[in-house]
C-alpha positions as CSV (number, residue, x, y, z in Angstrom):
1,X,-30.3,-22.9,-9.8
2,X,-30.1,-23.1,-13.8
3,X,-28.9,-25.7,-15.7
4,X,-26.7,-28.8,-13.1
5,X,-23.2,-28.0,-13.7
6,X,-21.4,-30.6,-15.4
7,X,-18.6,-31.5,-12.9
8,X,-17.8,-31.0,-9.2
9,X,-15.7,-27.7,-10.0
10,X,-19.4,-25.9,-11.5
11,X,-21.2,-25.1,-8.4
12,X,-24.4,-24.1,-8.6
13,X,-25.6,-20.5,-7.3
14,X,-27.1,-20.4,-3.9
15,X,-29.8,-18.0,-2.1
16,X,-26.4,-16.1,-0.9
17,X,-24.9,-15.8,-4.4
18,X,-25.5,-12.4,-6.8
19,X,-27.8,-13.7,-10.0
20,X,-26.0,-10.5,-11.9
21,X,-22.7,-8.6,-11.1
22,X,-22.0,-5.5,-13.4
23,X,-24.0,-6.4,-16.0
24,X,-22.4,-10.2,-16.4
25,X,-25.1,-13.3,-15.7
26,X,-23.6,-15.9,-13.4
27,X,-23.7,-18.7,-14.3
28,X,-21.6,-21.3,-11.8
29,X,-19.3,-20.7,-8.6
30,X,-15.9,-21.6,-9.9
31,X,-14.0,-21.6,-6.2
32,X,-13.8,-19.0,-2.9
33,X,-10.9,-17.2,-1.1
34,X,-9.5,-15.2,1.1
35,X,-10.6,-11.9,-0.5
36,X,-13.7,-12.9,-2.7
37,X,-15.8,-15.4,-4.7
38,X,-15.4,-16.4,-8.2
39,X,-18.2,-17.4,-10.4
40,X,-18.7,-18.3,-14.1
41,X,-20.1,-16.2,-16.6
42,X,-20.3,-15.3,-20.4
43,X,-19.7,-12.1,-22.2
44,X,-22.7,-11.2,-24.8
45,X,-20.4,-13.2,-27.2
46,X,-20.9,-16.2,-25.1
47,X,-17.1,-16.5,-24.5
48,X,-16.8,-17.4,-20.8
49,X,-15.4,-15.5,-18.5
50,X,-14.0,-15.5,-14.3
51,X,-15.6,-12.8,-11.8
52,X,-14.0,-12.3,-8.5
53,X,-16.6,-10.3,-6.5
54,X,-14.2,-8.8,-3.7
55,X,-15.7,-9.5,0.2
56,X,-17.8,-6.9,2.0
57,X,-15.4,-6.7,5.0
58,X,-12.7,-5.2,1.8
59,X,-15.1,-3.5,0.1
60,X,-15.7,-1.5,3.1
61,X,-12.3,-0.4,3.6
62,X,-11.4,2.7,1.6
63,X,-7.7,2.6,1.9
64,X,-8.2,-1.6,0.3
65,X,-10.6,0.6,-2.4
66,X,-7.8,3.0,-3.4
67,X,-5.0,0.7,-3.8
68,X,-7.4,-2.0,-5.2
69,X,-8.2,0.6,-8.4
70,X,-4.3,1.2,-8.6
71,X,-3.7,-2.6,-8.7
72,X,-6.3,-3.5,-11.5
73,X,-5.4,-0.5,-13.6
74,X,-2.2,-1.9,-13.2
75,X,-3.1,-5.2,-14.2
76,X,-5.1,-4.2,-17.2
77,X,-1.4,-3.1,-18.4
78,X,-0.6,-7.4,-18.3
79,X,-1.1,-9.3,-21.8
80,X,1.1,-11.9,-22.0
81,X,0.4,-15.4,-23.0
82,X,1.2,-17.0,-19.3
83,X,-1.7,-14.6,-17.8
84,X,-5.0,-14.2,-17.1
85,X,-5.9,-10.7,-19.0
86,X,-8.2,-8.7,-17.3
87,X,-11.4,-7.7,-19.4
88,X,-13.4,-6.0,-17.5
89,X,-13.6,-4.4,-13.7
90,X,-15.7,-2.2,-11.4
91,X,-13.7,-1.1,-8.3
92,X,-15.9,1.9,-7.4
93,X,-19.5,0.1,-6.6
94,X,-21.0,-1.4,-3.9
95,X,-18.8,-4.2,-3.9
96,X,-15.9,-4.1,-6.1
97,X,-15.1,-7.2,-8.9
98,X,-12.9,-8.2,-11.3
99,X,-13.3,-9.9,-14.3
100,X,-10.4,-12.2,-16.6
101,X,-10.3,-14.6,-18.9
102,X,-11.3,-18.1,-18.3
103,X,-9.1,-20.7,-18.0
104,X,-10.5,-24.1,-18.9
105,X,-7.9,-26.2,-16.4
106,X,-7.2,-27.4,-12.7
107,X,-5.1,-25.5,-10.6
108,X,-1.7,-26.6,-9.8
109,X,-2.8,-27.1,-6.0
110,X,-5.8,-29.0,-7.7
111,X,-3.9,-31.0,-10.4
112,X,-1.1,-32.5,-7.4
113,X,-3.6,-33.2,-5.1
114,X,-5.6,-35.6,-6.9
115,X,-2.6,-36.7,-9.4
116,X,0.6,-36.8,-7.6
117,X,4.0,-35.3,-8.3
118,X,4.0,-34.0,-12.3
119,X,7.0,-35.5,-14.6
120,X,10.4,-33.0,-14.6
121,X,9.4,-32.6,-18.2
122,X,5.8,-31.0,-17.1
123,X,7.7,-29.4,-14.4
124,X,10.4,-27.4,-16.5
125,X,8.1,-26.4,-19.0
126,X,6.1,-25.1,-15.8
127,X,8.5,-22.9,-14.5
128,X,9.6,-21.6,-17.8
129,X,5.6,-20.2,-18.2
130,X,5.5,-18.9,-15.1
131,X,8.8,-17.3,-15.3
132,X,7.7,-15.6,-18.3
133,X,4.5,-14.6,-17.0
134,X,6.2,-13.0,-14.2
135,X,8.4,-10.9,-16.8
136,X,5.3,-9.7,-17.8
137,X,3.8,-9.0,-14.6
138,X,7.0,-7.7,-13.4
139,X,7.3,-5.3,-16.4
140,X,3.6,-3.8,-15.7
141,X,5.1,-2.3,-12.0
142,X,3.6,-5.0,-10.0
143,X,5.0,-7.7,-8.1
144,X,2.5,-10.8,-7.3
145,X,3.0,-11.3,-3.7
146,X,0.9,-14.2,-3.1
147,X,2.1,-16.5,-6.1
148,X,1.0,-20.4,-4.9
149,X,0.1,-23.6,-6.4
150,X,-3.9,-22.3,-6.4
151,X,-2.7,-19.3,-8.3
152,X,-1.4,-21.1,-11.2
153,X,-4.2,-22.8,-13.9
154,X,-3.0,-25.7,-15.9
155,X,-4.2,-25.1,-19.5
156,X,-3.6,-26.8,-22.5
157,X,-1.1,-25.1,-24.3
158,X,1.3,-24.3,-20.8
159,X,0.5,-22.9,-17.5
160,X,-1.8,-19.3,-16.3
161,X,-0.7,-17.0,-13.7
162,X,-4.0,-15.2,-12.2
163,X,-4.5,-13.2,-8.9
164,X,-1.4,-11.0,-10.1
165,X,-1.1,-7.8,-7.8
166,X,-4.6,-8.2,-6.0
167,X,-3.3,-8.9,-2.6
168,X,-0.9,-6.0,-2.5
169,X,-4.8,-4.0,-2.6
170,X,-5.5,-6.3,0.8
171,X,-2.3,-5.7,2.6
172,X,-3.4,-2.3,3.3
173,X,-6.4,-2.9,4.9
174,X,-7.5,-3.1,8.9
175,X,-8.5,-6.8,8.0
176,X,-4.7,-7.5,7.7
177,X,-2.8,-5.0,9.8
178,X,-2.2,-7.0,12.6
179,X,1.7,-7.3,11.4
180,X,0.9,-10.2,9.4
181,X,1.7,-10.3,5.5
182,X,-0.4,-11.3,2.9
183,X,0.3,-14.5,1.7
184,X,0.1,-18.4,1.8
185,X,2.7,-19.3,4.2
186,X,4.4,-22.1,2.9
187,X,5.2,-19.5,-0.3
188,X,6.1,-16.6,1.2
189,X,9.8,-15.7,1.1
190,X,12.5,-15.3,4.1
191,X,11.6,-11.0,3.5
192,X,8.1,-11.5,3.4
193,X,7.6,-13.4,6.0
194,X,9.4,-11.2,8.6
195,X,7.9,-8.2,7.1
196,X,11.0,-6.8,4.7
197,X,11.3,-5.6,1.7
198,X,9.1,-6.7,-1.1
199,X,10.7,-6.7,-4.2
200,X,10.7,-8.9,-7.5
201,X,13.0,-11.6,-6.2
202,X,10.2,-12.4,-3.9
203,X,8.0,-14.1,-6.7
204,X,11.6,-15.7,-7.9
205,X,11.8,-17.6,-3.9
206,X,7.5,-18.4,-4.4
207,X,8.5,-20.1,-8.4
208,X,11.3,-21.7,-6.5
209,X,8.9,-23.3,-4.3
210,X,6.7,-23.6,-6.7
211,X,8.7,-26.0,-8.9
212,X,9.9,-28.0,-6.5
213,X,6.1,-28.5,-4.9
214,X,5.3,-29.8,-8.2
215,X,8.4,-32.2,-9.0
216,X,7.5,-33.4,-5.2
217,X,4.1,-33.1,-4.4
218,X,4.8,-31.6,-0.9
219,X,6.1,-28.3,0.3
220,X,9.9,-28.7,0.7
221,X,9.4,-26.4,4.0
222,X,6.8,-29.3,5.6
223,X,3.6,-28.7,6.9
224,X,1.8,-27.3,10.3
225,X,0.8,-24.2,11.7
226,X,1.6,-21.1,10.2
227,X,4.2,-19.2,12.4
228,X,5.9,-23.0,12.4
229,X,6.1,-22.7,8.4
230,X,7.4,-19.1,8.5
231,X,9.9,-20.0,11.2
232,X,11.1,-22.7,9.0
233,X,11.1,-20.3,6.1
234,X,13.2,-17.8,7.9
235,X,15.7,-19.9,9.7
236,X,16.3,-23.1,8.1
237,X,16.6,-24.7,4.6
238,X,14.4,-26.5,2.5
239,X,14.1,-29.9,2.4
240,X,15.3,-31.0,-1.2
241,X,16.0,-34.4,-0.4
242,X,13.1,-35.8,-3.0
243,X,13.7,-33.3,-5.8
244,X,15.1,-34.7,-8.9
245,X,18.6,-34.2,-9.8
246,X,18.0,-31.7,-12.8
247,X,16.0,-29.4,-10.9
248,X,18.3,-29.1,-8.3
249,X,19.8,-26.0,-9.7
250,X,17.4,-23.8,-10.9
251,X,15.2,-24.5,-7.1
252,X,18.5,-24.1,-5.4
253,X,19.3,-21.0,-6.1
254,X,15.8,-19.6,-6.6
255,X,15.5,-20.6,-2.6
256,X,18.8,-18.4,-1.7
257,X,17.8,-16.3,1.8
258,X,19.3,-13.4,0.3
259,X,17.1,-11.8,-2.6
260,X,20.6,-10.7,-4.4
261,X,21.0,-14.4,-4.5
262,X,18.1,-15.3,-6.6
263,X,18.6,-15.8,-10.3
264,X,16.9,-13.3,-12.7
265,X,13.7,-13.9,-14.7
266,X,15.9,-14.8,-17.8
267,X,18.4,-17.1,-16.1
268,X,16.2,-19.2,-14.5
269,X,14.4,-19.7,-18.0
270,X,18.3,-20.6,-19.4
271,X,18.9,-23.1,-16.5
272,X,15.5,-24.7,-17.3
273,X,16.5,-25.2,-20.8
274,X,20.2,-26.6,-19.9
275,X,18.4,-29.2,-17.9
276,X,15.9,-30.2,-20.7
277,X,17.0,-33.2,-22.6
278,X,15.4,-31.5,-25.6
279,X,13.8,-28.0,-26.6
280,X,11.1,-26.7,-24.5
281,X,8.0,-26.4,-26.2
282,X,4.5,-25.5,-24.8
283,X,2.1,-27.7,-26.9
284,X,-0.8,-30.5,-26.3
285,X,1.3,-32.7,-24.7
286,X,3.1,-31.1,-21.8
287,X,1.0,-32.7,-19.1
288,X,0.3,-36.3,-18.5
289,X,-3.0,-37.6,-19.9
290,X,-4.5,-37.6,-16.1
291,X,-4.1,-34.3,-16.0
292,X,-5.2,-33.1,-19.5
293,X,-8.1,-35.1,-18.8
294,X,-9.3,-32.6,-16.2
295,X,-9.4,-29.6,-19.0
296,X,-11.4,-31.8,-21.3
297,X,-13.7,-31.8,-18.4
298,X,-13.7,-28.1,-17.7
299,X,-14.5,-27.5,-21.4
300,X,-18.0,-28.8,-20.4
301,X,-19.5,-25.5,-19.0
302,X,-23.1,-25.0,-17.5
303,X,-25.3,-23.6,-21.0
304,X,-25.8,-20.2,-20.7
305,X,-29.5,-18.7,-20.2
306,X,-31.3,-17.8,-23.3
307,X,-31.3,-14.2,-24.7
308,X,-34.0,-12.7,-23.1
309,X,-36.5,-11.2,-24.9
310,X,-36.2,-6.9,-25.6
311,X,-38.2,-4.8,-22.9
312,X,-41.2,-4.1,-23.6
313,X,-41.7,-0.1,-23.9
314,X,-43.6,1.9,-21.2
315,X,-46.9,2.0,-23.8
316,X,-47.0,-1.8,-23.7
317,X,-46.7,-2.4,-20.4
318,X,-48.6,0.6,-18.8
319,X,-50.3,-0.3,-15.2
320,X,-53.9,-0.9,-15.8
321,X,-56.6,1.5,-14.5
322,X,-58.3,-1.0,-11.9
323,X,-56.3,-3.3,-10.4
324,X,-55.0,-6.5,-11.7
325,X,-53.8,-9.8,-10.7
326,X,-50.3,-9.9,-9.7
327,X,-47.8,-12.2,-12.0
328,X,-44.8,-13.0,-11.5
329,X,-41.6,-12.2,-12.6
330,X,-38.6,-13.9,-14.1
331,X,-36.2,-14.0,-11.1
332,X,-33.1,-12.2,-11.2
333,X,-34.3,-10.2,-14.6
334,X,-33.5,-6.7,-15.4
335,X,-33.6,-5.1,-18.7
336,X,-29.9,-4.2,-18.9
337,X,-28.7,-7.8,-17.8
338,X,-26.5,-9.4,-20.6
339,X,-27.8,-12.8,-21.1
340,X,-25.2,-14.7,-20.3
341,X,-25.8,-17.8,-18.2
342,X,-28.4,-20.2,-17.2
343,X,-31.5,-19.3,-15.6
344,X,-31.6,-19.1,-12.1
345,X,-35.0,-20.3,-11.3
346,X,-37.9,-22.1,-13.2
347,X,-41.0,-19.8,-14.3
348,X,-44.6,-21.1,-14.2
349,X,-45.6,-23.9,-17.0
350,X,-47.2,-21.9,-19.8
351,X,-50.7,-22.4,-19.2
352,X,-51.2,-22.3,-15.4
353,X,-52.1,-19.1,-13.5
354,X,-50.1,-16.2,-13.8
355,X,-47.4,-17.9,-16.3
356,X,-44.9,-15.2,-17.8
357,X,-42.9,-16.0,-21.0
358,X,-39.4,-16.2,-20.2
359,X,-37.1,-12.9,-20.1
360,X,-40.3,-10.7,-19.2
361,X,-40.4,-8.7,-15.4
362,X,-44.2,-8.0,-16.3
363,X,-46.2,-9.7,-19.1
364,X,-46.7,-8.4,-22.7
365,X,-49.9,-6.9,-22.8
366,X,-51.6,-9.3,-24.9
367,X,-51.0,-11.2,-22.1
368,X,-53.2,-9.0,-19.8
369,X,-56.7,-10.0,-19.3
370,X,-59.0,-7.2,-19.3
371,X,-61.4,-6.5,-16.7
372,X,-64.5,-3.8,-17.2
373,X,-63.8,-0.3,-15.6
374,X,-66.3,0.9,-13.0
375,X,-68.4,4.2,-14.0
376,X,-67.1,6.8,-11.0
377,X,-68.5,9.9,-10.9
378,X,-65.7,12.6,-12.1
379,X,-63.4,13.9,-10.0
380,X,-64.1,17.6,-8.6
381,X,-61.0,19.7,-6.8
382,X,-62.0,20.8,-3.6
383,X,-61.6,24.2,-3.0
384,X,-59.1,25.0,-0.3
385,X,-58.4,28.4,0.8
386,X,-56.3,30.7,-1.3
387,X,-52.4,29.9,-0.8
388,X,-53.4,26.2,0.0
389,X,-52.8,22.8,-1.9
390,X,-54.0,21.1,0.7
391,X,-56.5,21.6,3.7
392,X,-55.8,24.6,5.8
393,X,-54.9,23.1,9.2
394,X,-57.5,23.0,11.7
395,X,-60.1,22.4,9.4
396,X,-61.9,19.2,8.2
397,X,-61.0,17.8,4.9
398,X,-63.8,19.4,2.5
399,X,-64.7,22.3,5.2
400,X,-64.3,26.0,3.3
401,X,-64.3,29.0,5.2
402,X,-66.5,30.9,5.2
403,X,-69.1,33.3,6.2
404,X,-71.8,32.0,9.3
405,X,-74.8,30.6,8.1
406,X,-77.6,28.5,9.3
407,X,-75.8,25.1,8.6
408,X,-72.1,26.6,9.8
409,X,-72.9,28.6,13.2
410,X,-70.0,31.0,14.3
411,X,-67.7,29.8,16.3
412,X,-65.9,31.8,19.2
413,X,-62.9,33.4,18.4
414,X,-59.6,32.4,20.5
415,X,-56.4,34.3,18.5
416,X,-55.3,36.0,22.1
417,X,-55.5,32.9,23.5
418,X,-53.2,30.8,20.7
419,X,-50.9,33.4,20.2
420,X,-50.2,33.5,23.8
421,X,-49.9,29.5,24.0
422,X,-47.6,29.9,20.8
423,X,-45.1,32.3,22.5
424,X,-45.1,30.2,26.1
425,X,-44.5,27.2,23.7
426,X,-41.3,28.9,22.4
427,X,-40.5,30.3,25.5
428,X,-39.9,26.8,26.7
429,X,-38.4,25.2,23.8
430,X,-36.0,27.8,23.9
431,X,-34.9,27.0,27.4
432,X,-34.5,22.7,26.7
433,X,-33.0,23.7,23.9
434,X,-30.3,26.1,25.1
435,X,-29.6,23.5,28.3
436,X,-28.5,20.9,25.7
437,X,-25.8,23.5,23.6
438,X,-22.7,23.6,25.0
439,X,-21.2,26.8,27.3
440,X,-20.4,29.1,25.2
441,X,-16.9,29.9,26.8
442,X,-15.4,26.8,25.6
443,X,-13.7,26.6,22.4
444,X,-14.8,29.6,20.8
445,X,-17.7,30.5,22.5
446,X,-20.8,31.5,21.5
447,X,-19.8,32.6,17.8
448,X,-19.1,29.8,16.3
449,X,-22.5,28.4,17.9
450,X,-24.0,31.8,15.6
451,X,-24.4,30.2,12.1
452,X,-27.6,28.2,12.3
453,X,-26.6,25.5,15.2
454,X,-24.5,23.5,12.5
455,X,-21.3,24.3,14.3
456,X,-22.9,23.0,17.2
457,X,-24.0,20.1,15.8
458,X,-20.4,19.2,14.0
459,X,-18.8,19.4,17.2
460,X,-21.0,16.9,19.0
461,X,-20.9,14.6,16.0
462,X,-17.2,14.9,15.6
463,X,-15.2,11.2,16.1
464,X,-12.3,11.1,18.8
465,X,-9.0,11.2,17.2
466,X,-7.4,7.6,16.1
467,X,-4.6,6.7,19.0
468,X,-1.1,7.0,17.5
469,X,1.0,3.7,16.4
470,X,4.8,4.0,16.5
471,X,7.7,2.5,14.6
472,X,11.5,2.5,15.0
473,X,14.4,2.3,12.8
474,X,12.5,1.5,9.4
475,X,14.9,1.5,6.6
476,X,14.0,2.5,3.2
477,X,16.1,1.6,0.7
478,X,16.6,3.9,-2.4
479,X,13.8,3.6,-5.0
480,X,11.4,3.1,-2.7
481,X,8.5,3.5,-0.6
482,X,6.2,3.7,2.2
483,X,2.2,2.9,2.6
484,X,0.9,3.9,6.1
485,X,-1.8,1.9,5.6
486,X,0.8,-1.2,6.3
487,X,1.3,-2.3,9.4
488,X,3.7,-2.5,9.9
489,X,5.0,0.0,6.9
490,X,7.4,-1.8,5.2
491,X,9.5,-0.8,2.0
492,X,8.5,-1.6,-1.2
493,X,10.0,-0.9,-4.9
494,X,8.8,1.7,-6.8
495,X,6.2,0.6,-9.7
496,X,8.3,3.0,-12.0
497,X,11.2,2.8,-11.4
498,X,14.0,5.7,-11.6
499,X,13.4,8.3,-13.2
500,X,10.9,11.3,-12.4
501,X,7.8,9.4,-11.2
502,X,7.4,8.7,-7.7
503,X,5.3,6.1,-7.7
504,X,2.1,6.3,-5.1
505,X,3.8,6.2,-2.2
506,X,2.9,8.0,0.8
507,X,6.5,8.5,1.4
508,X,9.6,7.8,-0.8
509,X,13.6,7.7,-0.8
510,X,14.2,8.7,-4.0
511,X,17.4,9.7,-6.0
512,X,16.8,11.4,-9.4
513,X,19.5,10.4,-11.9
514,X,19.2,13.3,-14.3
515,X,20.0,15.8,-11.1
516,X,21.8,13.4,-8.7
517,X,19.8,15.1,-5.5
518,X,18.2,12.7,-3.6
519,X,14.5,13.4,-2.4
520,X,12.8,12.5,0.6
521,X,9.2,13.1,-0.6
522,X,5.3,11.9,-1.3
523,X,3.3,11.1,-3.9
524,X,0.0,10.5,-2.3
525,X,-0.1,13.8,-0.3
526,X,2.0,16.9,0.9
527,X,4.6,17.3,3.5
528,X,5.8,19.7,5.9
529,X,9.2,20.1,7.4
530,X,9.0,21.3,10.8
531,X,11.3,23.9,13.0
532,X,13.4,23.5,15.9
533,X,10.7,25.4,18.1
534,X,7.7,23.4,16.8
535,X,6.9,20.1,18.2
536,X,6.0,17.3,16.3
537,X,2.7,16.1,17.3
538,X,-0.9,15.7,15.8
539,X,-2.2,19.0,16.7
540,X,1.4,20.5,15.6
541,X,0.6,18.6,12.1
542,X,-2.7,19.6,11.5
543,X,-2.3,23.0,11.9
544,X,1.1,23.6,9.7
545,X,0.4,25.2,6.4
546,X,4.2,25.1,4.7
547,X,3.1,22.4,2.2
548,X,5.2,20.6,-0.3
549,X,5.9,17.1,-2.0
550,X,9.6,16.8,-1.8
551,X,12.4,17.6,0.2
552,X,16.5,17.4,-0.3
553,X,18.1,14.9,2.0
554,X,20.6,18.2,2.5
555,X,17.9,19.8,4.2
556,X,17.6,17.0,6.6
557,X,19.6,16.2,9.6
558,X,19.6,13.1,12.2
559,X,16.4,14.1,14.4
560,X,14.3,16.5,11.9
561,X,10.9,15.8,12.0
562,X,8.5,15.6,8.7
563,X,4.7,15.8,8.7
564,X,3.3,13.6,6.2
565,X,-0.8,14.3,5.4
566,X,-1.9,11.5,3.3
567,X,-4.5,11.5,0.7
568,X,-6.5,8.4,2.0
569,X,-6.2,10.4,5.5
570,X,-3.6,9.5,7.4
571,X,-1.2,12.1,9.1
572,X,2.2,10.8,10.1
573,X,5.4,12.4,12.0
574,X,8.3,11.2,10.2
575,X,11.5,11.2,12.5
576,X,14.7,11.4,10.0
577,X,17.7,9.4,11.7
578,X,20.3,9.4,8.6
579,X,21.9,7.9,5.9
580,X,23.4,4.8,5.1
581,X,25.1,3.2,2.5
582,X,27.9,4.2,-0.2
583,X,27.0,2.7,-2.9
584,X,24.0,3.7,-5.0
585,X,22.4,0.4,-4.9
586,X,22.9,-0.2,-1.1
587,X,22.1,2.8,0.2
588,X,18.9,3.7,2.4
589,X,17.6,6.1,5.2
590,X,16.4,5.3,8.4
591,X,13.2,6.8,10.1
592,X,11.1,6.6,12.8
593,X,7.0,6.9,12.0
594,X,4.3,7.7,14.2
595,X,1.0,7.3,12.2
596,X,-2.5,8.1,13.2
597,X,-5.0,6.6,10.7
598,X,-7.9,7.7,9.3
599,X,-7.0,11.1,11.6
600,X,-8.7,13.3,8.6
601,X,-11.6,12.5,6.1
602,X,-9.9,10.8,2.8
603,X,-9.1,13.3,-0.2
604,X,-12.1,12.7,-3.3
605,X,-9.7,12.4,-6.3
């Protein structure tokens, strides 16, 4: 389809592949993953651009929809010179896609598997690029989560972060809440991979991995199945034994288990420049030629399709009076398309039957033959009875009432006899009907049955409520929050930070500094503390109307129970079990959750 891409990197559309998302031509297939397909298009500038079309099995998910439109808004916020930027996005269609910048370069993954180990030069000036990306990233309230060697592009002038955030939108969806994180395993830190805390430092243990990957061309935490990675991750140490002496500090401590550990954004740029026998500088030359060679390749795009011709205005392309011969259409042509990559598919030779010009659903009308209209008689409206568009029933089509003449003899008249097939009719409708509503005496009876049958018919219709999941002993750490969407929930850092924003979480531990109360609270709902004579169940949770969004920890005592109705529709009891911790940055609560998902219809925003 369209013009042959130039390299093995450009694939070409297939039957399967969209010809237009929002607007943008496609052009090539640029790569696939674990949450969509990229492909290569062109703004109406011609400037090329990367579209991730999200899958359908996410797409159909509304809780991934809701946090997928937090996470690009989010992203949107991210301009720095080590990213991606996002341009363009449309998380409320059919199925959802993002669109960035495109980076003409190999991957990281990409550049060591076909090239080998980079130089310690390459590799500082690396991890200086991505560290600064990530303070960008960072800065925007997102953490990456799922930062790898195929999530960072080689350019020319230093390396791209992309993906930033996205799979923090898939962790909350029933594709992934089987207790497993998001995340390649051999990148994932000790926290993430036994479902902690996310925070920050987790992208600082991925660069630290990272860096060393690329001074050593092999993960320094081996090979083999997953849960053998992540057990290796957890419980023992990297294998450094191949990593060149001057990045042995900066991956060192970027691998500490402990997050507090982990250097900061800035000091890992400052240990990157001590080990530097000169200045860092991005610039033409920070790869090796093998490897700069592969962006001169990817410079070589598949030609965009022509600008197709303007749409030719109802008058010109009115349907004809008699029929006419079909013609073709340009494939994958609407009007509103921007012209922006090859064609997919090759019209008829000019010349041979039924050839269109190119950018044209339906010929111009010069292209039209003309064919001589048959003489009808005119048209004459039958007369129907008065009140009647159409036929009266009973009556053939043409036939008018009327009174008996020679030509229409009377016919004998049976009204008793219809009316009194009518009423038996009803009579029995009534009864099969009235077998098939439910008794009366159950669960309100026969007055909420009164107002037109549609009570009735919600009931039947209505889906069994979702079985309840339990979980002990979370703690949440201050500043931060639940998703009950996550399974399990586990904490994770408030995009904002202190202050008086609460993030989106469906429940936070939050202390506010101008007040120094701390709040047990939501920001994606309402809340309802419960009494010592209620009991906490779903029943109990749905029917409590005492709503607010935050409540003092000094309201709370070890045992109080918290219902927690979620926008996206979960409904949660939230078992308080205490306090921990003296110091402000140390301390946390504990609770127990037991969440039904999806127990109510999600809130429209």
């Amino acid at each position: 389809m369209g013009s042959a891409p130039s390299a093995d990197f450009f694939q070409p559309l297939t039957a399967d592949d969209p010809a237009v998302v929002g607007g943008y031509r496609l052009a090539a297939v640029l790569g696939a993953g674990g949450m969509g397909k990229v492909y290569l298009s062109y703004t109406p500038g011609g400037r090329p651009i990367a579209i991730k079309v999200i899958r359908p099995e996410f797409s159909e998910d509304p809780e991934f929809r809701r946090r997928f439109q937090q996470e690009v808004r989010a992203a949107e916020r991210v301009q720095g010179l080590y990213t991606a930027p996002v341009i363009d996005s449309d998380t409320e269609g059919a199925q959802p896609w993002l669109a960035t910048a495109y980076v003409p370069g190999p991957s990281l993954a990409h550049a060591v598997a076909r090239h080998g180990a980079l130089p310690v030069r390459s590799v500082l000036l690396l991890t200086v690029g991505v560290a600064e990306a990530l303070h960008v990233i960072h800065g925007a309230g997102i953490v990456h989560r799922d930062l790898k060697p195929a999530n960072v592009l080689l350019a020319s002038d230093g390396p791209r972060v992309i993906d930033f955030g996205i799979a923090r939108a898939a962790d909350s969806t029933a594709l992934t809440s089987t207790g497993v994180s998001v995340g390649t395993p051999a990148f994932m830190a000790p926290e993430q991979a036994s479902a902690g805390t996310v925070t920050p430092a987790t992208d600082v243990f991925a660069l630290g991995q990272i860096a060393a990957f690329t001074a050593i061309g092999a993960s320094v935490f081996g090979d083999g199945p997953s849960h053998a990675v992540l057990y290796r991750i957890v419980h023992e140490d990297p294998d450094l034994s191949a990593l060149p002496e001057e990045l042995r500090p900066v991956v060192t401590r970027c691998l500490s288990r402990d997050p507090a550990d982990r250097p900061t954004l800035t000091e890992i740029i400052e240990l990157c420049n001590a080990a530097s026998q000169a200045p860092l500088r991005q610039g033409e030359d920070w790869l090796p030629q093998a490897v700069a060679g592969s962006i001169t390749e990817r410079l070589r795009l598949p030609a965009p399709a022509p600008t197709p011709a303007p749409a030719p205005t109802p008058t010109e392309v009115s349907a004809p009076q008699s029929p006419a011969p079909a013609v073709p259409a340009a494939p994958g042509y609407t009007p509103t398309d921007v012209a922006a990559a090859a064609p997919t598919q090759t019209a008829p030779a000019a010349g041979t039957p039924g050839a269109v010009p190119p950018g044209y659903r339906t010929p111009p009308p010069y292209a039209q033959p003309s064919y001589p209209q048959p003489q009808q008689p005119p048209y004459t409206q039958p007369s129907y009875a008065p009140g009647h568009s159409t036929p009266p029933p009973f009556h053939a089509q043409g036939f008018v009432p009327g009174p008996p003449g020679p030509t229409a003899p009377p016919r004998p008249k049976r009204t008793g006899l219809i009316v009194v097939g009518a009423v038996a009719a009803a009579v029995i409708g009534l009864a099969v009907l009235g077998s098939l509503l439910p008794d009366g005496s159950e669960k309100g009876g026969g007055d909420k049955a009164s107002g037109g049958g549609s009570a009735s018919s919600g009931a039947a219709q209505k889906r069994p409520d979702p079985q309840p999941v339990s979980y002990q002993g979370i703690e949440v750490p201050q500043n931060h929050q639940l998703m009950f969407a996550d399974n399990p929930p586990r904490p994770a850092e408030e995009p904002t930070g202190a202050g008086v924003l609460y993030g989106d979480g469906d429940l936070f531990y939050f202390r506010d500094t101008l007040f120094g109360d701390e709040k047990f609270g939501t920001a994606n709902g309402k809340l309802v503390l419960l009494n010592n004579s209620e009991k906490g169940s779903l029943e109990t949770c749905r029917a409590v109307t005492r709503f607010t969004e935050k409540i003092g920890l000094d309201q709370l005592t070890d045992g109080s129970q918290v219902c927690v109705l979620s926008k996206a529709g979960h409904i949660t009891l939230a078992t308080f079990r205490g306090r921990s911790g003296v110091k402000e940055e140390t301390r946390f609560i504990t609770v127990d959750l037991t969440v039904w998902r999806n127990a109510e219809a999600a809130a429209k925003n």
